[in-house]
N, C-alpha and C positions, 0 to 999 in steps of 0.2 A: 215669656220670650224664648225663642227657641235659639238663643244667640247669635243669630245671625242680624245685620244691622245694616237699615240704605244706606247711601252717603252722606244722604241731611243729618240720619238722626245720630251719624258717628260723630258728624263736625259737630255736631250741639256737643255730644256727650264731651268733645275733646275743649271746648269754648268754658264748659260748666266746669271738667276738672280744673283748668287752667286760671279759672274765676277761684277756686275754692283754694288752690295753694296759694294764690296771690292772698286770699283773708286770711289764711292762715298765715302765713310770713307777717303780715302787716301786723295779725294779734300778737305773735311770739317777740317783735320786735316794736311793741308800745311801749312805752314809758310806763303807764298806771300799772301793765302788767309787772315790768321790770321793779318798779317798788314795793309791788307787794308781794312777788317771791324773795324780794332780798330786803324786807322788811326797815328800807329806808325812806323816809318821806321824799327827801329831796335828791334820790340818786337820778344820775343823766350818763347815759354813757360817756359824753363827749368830756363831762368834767370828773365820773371817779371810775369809766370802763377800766382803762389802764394799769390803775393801780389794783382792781379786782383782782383783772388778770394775772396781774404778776402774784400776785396773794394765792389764787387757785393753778395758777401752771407755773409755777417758779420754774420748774426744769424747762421750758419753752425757750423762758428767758435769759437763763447762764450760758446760750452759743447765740455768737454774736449774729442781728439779721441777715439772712438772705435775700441778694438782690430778687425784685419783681421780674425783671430784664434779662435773658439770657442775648450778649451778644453775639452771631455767630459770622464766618467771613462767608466772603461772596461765593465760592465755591461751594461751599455746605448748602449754602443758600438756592443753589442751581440746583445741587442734585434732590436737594428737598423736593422742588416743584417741577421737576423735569417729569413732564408728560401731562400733566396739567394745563390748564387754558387752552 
């Protein structure tokens, strides 16, 4: 291929990477995988992620969470989108 690519065969190529990270994500985040690098029969995120965590990133954990949500007021809010829509 001399690198150049029609439109079909780019949308395929961009269909196929996007199929391949989604398998990829899905293997990295199995169960069967997750117990057999951390060599627990019965580990589940849901019931020992938590305490892994705090085990492997203690320092994460010693400052108290940060909100998800930044609230900000209506003015900031305007000039965010000013020029937009």
């Amino acid at each position: 291929m001399n690198g150049r690519h029609d439109g079909k065969e780019l949308a395929r190529l961009i269909e196929r990477s996007s199929e391949l990270k989604r398998d990829l994500v899905d293997f990295a985040c199995s169960p069967r995988l997750n117990r057999k690098i951390l060599r627990q029969r019965d580990f589940t995120w849901a019931e020992h992620g938590e305490a892994l965590m705090r085990r492997r990133k203690a320092w994460y954990y010693r400052r108290e969470p940060r909100p998800g949500v930044t609230v900000i007021g209506a003015r900031l809010l305007e000039l965010a989108f000013r020029g937009r829509g």
